[in-house]
mmCIF file of the N, C-alpha and C atoms, coordinates in Angstrom:
data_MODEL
# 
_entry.id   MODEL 
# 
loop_
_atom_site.group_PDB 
_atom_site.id 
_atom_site.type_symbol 
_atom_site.label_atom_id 
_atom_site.label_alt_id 
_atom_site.label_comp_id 
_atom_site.label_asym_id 
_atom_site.label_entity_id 
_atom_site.label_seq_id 
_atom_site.pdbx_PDB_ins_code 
_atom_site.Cartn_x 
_atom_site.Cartn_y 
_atom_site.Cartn_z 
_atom_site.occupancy 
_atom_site.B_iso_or_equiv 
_atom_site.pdbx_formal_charge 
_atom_site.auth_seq_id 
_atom_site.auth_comp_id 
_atom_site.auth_asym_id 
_atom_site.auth_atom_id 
_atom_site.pdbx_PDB_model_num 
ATOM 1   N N  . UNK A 1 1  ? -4.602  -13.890 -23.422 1.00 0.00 ? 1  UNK A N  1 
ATOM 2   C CA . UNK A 1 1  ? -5.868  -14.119 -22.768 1.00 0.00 ? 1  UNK A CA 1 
ATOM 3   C C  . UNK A 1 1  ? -6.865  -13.064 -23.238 1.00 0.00 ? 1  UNK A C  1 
ATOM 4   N N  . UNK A 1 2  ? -7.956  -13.555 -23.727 1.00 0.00 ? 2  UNK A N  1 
ATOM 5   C CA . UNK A 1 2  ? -9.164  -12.341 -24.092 1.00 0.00 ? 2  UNK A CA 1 
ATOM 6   C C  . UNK A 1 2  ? -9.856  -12.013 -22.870 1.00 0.00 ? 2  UNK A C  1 
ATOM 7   N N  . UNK A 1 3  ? -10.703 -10.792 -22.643 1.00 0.00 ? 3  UNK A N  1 
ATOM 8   C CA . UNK A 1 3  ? -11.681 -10.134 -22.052 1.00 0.00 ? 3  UNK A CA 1 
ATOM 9   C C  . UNK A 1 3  ? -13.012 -10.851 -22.382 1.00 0.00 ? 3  UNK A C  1 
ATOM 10  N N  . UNK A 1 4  ? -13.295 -11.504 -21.183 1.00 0.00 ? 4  UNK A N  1 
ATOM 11  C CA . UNK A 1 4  ? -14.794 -12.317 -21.137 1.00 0.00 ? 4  UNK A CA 1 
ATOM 12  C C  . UNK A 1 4  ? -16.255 -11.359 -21.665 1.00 0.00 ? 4  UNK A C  1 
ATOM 13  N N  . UNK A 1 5  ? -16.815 -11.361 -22.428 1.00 0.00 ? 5  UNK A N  1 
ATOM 14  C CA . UNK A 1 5  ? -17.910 -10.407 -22.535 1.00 0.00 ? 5  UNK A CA 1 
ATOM 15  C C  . UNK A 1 5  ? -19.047 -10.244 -21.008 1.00 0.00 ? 5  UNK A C  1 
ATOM 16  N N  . UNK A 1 6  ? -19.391 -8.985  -21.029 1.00 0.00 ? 6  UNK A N  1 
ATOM 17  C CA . UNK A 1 6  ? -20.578 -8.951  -20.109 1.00 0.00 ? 6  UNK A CA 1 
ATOM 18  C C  . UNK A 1 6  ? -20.406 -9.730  -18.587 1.00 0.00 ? 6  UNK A C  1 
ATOM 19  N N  . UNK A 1 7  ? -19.080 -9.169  -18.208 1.00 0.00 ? 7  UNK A N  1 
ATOM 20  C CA . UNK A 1 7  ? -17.986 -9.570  -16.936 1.00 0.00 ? 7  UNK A CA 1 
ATOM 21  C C  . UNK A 1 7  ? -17.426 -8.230  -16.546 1.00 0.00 ? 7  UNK A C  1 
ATOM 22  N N  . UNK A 1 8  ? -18.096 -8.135  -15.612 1.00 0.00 ? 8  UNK A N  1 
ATOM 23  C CA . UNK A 1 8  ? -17.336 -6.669  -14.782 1.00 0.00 ? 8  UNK A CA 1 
ATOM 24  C C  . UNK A 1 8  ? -16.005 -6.879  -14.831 1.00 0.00 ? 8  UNK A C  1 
ATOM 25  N N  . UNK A 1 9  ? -15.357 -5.788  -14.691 1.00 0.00 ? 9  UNK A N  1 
ATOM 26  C CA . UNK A 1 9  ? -13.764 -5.544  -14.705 1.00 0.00 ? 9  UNK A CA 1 
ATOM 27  C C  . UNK A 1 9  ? -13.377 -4.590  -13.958 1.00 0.00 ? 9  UNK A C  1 
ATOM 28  N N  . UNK A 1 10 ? -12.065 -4.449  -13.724 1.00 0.00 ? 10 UNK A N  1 
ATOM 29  C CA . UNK A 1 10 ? -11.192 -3.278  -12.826 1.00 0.00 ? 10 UNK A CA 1 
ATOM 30  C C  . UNK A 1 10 ? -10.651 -3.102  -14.072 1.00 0.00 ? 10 UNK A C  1 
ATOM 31  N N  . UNK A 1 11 ? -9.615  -2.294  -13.695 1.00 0.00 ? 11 UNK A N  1 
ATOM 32  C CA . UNK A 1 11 ? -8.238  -1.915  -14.392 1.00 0.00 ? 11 UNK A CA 1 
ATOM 33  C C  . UNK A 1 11 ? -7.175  -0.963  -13.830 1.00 0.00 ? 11 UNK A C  1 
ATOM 34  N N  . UNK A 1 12 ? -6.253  -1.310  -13.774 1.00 0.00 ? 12 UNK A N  1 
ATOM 35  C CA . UNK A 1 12 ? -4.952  -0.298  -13.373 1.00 0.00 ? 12 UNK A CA 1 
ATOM 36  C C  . UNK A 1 12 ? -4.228  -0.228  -14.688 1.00 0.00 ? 12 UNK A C  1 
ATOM 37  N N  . UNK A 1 13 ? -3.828  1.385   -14.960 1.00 0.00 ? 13 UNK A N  1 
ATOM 38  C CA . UNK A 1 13 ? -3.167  1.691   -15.598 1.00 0.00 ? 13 UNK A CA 1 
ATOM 39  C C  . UNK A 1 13 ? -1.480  2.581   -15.273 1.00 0.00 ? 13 UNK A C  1 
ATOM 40  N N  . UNK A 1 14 ? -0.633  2.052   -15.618 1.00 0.00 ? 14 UNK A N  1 
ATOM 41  C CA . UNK A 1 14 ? 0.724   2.459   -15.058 1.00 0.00 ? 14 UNK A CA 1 
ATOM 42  C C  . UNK A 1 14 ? 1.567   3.106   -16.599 1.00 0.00 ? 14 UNK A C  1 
ATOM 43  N N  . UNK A 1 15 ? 2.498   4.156   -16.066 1.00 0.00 ? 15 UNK A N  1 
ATOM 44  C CA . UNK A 1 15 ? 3.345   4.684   -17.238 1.00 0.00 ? 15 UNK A CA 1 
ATOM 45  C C  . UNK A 1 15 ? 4.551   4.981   -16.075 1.00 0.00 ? 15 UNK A C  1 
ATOM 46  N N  . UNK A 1 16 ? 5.315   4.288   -16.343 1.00 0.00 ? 16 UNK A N  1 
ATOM 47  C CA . UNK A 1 16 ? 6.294   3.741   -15.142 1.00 0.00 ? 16 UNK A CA 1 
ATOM 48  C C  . UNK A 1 16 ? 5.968   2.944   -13.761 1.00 0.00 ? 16 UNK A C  1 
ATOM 49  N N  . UNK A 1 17 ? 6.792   2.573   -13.031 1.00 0.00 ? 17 UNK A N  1 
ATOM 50  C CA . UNK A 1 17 ? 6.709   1.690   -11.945 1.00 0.00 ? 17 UNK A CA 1 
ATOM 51  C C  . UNK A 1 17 ? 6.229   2.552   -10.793 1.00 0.00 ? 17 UNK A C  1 
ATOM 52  N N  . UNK A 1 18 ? 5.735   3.619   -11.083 1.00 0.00 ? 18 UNK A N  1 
ATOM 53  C CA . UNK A 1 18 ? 5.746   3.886   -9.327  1.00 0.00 ? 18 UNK A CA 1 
ATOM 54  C C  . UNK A 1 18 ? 4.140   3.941   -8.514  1.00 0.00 ? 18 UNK A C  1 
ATOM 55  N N  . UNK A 1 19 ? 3.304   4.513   -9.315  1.00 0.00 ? 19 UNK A N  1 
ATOM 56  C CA . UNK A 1 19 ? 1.811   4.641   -8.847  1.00 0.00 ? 19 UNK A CA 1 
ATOM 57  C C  . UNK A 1 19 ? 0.604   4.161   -10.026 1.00 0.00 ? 19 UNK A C  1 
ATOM 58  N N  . UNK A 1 20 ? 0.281   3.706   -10.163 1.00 0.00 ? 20 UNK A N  1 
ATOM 59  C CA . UNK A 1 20 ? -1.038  3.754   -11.111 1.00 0.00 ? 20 UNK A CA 1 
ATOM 60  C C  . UNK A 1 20 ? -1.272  5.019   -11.325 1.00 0.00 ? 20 UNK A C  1 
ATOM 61  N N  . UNK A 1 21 ? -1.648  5.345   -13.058 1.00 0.00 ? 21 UNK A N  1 
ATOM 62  C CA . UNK A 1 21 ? -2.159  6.537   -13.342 1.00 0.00 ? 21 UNK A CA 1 
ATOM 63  C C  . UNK A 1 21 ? -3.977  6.741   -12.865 1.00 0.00 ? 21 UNK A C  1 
ATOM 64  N N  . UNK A 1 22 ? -4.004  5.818   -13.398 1.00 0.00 ? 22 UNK A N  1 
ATOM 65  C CA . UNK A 1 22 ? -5.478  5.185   -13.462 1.00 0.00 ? 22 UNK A CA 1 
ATOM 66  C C  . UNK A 1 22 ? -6.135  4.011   -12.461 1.00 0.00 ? 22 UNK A C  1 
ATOM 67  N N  . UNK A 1 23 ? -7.112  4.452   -11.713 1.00 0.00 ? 23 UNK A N  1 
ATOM 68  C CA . UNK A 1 23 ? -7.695  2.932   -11.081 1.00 0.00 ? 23 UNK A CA 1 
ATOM 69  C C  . UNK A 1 23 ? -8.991  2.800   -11.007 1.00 0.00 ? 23 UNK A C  1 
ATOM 70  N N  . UNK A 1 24 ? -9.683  1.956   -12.137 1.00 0.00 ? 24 UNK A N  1 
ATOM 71  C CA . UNK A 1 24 ? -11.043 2.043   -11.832 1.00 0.00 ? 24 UNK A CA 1 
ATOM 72  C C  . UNK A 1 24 ? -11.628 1.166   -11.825 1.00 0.00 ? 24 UNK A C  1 
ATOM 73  N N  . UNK A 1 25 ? -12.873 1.215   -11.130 1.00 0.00 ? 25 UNK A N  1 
ATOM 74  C CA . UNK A 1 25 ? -13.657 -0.326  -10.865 1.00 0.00 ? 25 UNK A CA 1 
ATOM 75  C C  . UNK A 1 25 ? -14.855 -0.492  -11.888 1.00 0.00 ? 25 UNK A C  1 
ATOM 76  N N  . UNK A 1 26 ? -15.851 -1.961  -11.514 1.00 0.00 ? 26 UNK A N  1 
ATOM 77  C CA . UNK A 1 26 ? -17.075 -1.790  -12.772 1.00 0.00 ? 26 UNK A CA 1 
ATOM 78  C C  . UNK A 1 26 ? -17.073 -1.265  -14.138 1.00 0.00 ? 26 UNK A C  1 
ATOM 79  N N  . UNK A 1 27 ? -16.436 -1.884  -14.738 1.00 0.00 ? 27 UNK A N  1 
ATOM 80  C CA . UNK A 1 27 ? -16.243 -1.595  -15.865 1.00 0.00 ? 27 UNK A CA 1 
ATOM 81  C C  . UNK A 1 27 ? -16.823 -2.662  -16.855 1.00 0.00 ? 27 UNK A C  1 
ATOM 82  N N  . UNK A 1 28 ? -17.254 -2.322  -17.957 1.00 0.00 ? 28 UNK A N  1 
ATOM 83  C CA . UNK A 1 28 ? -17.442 -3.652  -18.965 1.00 0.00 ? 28 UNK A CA 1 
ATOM 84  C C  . UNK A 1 28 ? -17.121 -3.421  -20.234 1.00 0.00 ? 28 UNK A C  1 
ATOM 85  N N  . UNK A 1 29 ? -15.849 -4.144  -21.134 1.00 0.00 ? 29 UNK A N  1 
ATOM 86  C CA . UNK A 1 29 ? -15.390 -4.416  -22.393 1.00 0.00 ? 29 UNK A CA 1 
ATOM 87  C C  . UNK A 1 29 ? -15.607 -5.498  -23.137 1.00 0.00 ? 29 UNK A C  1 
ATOM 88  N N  . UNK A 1 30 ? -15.604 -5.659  -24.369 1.00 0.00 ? 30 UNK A N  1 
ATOM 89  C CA . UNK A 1 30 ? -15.814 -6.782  -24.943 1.00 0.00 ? 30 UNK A CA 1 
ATOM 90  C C  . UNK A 1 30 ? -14.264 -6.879  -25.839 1.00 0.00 ? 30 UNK A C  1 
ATOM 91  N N  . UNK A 1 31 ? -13.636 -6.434  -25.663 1.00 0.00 ? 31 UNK A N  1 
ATOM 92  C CA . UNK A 1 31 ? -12.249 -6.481  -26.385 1.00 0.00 ? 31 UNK A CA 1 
ATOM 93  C C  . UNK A 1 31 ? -11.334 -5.541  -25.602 1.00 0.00 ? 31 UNK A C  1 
ATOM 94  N N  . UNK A 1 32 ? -9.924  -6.358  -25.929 1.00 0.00 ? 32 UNK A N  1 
ATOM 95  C CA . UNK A 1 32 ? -8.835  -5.635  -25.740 1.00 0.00 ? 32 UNK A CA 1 
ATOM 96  C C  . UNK A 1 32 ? -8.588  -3.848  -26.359 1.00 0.00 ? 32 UNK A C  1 
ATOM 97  N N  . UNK A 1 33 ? -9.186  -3.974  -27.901 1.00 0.00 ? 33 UNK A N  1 
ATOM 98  C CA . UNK A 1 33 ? -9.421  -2.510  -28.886 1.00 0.00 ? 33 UNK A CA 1 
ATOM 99  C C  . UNK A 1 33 ? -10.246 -1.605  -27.653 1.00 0.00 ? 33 UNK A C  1 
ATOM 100 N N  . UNK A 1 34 ? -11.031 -1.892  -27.092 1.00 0.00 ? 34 UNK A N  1 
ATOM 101 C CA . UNK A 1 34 ? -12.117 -1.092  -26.440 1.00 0.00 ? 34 UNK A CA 1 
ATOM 102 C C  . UNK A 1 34 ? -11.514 -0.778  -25.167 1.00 0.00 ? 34 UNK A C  1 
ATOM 103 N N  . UNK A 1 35 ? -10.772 -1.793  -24.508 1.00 0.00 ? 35 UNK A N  1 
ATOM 104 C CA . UNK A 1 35 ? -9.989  -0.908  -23.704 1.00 0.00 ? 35 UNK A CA 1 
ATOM 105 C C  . UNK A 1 35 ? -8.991  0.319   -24.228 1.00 0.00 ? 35 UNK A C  1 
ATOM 106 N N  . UNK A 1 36 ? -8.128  -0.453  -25.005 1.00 0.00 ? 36 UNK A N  1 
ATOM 107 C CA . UNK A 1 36 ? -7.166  0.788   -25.772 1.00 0.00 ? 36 UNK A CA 1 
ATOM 108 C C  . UNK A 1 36 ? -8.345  2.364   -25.907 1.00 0.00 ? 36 UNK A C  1 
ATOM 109 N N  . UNK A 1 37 ? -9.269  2.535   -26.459 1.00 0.00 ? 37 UNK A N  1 
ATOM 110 C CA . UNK A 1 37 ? -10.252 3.386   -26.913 1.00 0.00 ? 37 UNK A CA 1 
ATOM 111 C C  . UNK A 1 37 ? -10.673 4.153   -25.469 1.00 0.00 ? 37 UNK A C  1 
ATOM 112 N N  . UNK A 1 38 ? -11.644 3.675   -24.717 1.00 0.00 ? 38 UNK A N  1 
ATOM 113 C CA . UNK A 1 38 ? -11.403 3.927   -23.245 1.00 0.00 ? 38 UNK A CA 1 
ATOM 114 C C  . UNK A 1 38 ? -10.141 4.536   -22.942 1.00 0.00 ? 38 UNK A C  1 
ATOM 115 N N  . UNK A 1 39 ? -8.825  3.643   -22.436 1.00 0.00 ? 39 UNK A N  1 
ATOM 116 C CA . UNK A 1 39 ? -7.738  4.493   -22.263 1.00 0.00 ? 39 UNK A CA 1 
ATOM 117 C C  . UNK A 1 39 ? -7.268  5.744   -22.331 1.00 0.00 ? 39 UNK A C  1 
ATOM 118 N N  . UNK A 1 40 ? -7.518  5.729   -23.900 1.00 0.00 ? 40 UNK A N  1 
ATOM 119 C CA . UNK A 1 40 ? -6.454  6.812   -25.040 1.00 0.00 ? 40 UNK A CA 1 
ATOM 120 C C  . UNK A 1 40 ? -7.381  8.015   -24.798 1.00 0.00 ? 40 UNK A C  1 
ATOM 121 N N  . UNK A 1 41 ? -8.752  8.396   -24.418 1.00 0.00 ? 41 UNK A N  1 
ATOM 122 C CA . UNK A 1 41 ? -9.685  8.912   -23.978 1.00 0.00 ? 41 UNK A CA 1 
ATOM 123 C C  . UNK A 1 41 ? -9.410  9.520   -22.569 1.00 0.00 ? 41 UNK A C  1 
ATOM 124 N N  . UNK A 1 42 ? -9.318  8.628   -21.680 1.00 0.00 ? 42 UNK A N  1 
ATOM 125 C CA . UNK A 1 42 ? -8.961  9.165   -20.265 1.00 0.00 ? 42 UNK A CA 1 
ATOM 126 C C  . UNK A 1 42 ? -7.605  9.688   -19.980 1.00 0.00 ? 42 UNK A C  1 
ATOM 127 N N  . UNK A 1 43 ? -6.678  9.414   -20.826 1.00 0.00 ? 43 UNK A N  1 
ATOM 128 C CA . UNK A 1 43 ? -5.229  9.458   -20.878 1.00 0.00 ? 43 UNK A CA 1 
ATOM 129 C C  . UNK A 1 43 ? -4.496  10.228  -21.662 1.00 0.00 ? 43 UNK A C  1 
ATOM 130 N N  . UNK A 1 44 ? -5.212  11.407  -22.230 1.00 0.00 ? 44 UNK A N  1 
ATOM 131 C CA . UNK A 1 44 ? -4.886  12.714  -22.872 1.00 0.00 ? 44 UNK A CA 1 
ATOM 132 C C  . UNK A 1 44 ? -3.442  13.283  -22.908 1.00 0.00 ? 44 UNK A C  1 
ATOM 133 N N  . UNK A 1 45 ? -3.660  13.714  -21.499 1.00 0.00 ? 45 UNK A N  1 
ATOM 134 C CA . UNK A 1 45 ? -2.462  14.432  -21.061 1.00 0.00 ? 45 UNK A CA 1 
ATOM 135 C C  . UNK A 1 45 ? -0.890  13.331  -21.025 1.00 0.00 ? 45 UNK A C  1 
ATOM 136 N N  . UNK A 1 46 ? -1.200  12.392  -21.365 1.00 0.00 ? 46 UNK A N  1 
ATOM 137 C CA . UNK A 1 46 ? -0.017  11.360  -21.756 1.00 0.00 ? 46 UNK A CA 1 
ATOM 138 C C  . UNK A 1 46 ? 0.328   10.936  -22.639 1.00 0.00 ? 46 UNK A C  1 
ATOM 139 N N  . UNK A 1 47 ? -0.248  12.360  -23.846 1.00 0.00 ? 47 UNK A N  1 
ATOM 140 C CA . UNK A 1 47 ? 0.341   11.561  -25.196 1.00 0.00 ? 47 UNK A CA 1 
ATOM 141 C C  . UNK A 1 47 ? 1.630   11.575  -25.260 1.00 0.00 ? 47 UNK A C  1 
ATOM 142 N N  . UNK A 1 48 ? 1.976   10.388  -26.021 1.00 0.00 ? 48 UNK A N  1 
ATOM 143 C CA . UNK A 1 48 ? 3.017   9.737   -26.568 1.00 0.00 ? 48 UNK A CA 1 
ATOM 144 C C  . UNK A 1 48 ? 3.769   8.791   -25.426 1.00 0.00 ? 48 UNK A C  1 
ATOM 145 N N  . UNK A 1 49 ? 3.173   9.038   -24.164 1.00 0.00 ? 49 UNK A N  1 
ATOM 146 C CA . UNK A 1 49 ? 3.907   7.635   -23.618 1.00 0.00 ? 49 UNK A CA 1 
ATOM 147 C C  . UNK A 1 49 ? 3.518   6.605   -23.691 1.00 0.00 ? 49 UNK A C  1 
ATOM 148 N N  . UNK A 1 50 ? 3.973   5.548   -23.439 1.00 0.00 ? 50 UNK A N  1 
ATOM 149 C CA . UNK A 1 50 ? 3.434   3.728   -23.204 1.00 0.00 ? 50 UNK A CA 1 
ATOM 150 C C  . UNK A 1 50 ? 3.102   3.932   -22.253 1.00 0.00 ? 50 UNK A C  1 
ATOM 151 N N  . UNK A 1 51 ? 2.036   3.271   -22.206 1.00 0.00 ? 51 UNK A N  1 
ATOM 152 C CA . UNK A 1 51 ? 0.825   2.691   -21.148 1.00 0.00 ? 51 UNK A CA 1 
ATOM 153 C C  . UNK A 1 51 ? 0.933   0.928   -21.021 1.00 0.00 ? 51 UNK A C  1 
ATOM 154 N N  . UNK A 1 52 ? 0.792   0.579   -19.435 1.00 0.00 ? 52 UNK A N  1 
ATOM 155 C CA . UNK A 1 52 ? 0.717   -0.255  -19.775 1.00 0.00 ? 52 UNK A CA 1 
ATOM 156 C C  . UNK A 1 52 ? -0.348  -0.711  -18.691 1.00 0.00 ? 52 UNK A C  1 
ATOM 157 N N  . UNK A 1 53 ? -1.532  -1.313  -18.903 1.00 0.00 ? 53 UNK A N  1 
ATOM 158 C CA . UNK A 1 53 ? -2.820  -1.731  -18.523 1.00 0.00 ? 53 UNK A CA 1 
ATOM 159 C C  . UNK A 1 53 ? -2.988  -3.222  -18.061 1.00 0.00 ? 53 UNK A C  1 
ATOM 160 N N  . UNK A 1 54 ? -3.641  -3.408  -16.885 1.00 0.00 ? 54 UNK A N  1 
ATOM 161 C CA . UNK A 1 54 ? -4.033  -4.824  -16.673 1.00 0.00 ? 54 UNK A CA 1 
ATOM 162 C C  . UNK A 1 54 ? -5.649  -4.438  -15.879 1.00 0.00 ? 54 UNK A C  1 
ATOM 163 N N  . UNK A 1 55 ? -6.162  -5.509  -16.717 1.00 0.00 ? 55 UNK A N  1 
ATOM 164 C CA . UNK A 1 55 ? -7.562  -5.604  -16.360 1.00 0.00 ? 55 UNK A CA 1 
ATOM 165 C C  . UNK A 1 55 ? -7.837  -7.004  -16.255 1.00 0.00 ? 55 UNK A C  1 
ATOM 166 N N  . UNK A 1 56 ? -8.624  -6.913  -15.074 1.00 0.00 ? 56 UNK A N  1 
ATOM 167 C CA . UNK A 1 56 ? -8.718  -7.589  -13.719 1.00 0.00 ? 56 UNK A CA 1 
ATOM 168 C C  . UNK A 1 56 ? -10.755 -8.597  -13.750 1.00 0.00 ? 56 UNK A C  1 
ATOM 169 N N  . UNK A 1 57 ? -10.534 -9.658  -13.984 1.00 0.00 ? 57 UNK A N  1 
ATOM 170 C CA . UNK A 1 57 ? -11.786 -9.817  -13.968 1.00 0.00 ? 57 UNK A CA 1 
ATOM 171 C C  . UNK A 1 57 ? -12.299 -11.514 -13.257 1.00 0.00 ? 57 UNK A C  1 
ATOM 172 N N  . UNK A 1 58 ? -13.030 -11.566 -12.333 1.00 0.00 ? 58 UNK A N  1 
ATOM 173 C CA . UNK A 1 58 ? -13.496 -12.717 -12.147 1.00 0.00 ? 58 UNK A CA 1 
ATOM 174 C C  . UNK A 1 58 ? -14.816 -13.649 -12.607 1.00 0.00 ? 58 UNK A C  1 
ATOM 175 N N  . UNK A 1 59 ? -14.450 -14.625 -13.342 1.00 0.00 ? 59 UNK A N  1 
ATOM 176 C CA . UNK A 1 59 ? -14.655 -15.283 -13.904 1.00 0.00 ? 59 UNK A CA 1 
ATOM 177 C C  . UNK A 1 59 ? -14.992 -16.978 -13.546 1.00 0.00 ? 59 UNK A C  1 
ATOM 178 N N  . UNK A 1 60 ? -16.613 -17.644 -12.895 1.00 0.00 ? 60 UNK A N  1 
ATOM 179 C CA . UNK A 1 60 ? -16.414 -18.415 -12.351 1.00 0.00 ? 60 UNK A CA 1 
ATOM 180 C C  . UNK A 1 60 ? -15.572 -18.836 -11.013 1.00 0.00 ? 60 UNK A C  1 
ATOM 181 N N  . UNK A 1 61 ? -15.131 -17.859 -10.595 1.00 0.00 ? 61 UNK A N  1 
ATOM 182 C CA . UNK A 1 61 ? -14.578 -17.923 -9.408  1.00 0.00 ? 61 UNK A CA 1 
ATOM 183 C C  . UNK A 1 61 ? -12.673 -17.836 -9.248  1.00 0.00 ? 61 UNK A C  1 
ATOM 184 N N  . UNK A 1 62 ? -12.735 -17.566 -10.552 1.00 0.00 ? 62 UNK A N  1 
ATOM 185 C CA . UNK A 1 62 ? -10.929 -17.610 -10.771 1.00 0.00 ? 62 UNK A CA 1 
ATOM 186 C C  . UNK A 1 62 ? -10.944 -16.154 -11.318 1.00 0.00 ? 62 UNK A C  1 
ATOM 187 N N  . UNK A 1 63 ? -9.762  -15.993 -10.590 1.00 0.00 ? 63 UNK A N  1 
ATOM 188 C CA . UNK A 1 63 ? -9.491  -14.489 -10.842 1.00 0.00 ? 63 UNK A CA 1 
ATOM 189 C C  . UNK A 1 63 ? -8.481  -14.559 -12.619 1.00 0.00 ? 63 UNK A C  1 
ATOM 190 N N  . UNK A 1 64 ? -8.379  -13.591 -13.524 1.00 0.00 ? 64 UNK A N  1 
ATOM 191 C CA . UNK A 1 64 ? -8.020  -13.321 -14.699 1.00 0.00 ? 64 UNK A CA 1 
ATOM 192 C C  . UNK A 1 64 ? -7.617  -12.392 -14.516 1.00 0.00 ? 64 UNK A C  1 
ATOM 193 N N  . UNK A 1 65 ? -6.083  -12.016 -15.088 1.00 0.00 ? 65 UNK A N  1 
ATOM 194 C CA . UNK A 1 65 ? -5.259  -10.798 -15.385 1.00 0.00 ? 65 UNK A CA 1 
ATOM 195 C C  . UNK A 1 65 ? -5.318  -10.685 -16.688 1.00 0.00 ? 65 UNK A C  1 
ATOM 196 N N  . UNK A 1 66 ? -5.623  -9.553  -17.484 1.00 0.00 ? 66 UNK A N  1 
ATOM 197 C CA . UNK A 1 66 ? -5.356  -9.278  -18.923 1.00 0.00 ? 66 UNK A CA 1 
ATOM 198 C C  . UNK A 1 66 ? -4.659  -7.944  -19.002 1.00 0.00 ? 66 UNK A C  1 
ATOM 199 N N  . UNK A 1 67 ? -3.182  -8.701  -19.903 1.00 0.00 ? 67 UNK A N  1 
ATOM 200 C CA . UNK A 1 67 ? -2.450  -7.218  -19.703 1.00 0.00 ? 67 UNK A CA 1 
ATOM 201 C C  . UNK A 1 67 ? -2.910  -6.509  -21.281 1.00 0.00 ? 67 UNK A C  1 
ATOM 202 N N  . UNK A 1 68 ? -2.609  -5.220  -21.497 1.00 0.00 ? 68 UNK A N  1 
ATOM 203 C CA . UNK A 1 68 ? -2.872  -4.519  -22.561 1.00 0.00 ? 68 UNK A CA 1 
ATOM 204 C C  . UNK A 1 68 ? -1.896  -3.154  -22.378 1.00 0.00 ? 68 UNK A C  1 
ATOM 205 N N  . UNK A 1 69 ? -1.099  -2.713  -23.890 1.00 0.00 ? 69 UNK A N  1 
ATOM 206 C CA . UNK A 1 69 ? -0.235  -2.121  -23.995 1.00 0.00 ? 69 UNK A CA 1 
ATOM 207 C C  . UNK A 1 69 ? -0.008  -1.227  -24.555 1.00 0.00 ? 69 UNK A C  1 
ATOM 208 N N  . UNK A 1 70 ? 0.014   0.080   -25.107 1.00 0.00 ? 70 UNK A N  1 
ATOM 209 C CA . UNK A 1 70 ? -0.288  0.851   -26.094 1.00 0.00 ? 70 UNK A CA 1 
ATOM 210 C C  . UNK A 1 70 ? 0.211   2.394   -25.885 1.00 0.00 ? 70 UNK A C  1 
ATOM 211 N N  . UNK A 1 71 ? 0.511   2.972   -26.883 1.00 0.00 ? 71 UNK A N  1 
ATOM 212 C CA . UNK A 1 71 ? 1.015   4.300   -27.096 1.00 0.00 ? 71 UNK A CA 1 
ATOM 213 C C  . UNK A 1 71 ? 0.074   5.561   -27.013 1.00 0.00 ? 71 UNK A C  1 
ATOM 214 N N  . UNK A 1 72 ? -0.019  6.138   -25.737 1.00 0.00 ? 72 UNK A N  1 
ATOM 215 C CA . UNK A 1 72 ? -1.636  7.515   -25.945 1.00 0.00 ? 72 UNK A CA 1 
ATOM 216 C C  . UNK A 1 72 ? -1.184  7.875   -26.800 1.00 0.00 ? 72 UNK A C  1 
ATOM 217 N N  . UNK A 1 73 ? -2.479  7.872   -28.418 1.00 0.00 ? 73 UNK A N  1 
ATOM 218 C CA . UNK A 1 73 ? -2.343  8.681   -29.076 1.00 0.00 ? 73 UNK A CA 1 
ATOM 219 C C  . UNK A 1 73 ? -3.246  9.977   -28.988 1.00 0.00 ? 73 UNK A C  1 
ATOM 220 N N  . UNK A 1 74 ? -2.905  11.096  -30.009 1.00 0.00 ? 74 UNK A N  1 
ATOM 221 C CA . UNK A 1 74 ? -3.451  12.668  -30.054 1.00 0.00 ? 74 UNK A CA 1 
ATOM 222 C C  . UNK A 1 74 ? -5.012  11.855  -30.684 1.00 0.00 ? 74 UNK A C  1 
ATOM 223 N N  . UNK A 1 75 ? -6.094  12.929  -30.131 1.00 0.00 ? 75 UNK A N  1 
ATOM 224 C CA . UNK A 1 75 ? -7.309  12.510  -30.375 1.00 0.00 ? 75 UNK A CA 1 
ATOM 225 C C  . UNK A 1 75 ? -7.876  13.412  -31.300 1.00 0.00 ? 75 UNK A C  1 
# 
């Protein structure tokens, strides 16, 4: 599933099952890459683990999950 352009978004970000690292609201991406970028940015102190991201967006009235997956890399 792609990221709708110029569609507010959430996102939770998790690196294991227990709490979200990350939770933020109002957000706007035009790609999956731009989240990764965002992420790998806020998520420093977690290099080298998997991340794994779902961003959250409504769309016409139906809610959309987009998951996204990726390794913090060193910046």
């Amino acid at each position: 599933m792609k990221i709708i352009e110029r569609c507010p978004c959430s996102l939770q970000a998790w690196i294991g099952t227990d709490e979200p690292v990350l939770d933020e609201m109002n957000l706007y991406f035009s790609c999956k890459n731009e989240v990764k970028e965002y992420l790998n940015r806020k998520l420093q102190k977690f290099k080298g683990e998997m991340v794994e991201c779902y961003v959250y967006q409504n769309y016409k009235d139906k809610p959309r999950e987009i998951q996204v997956s990726f390794e913090v890399k060193r910046l």
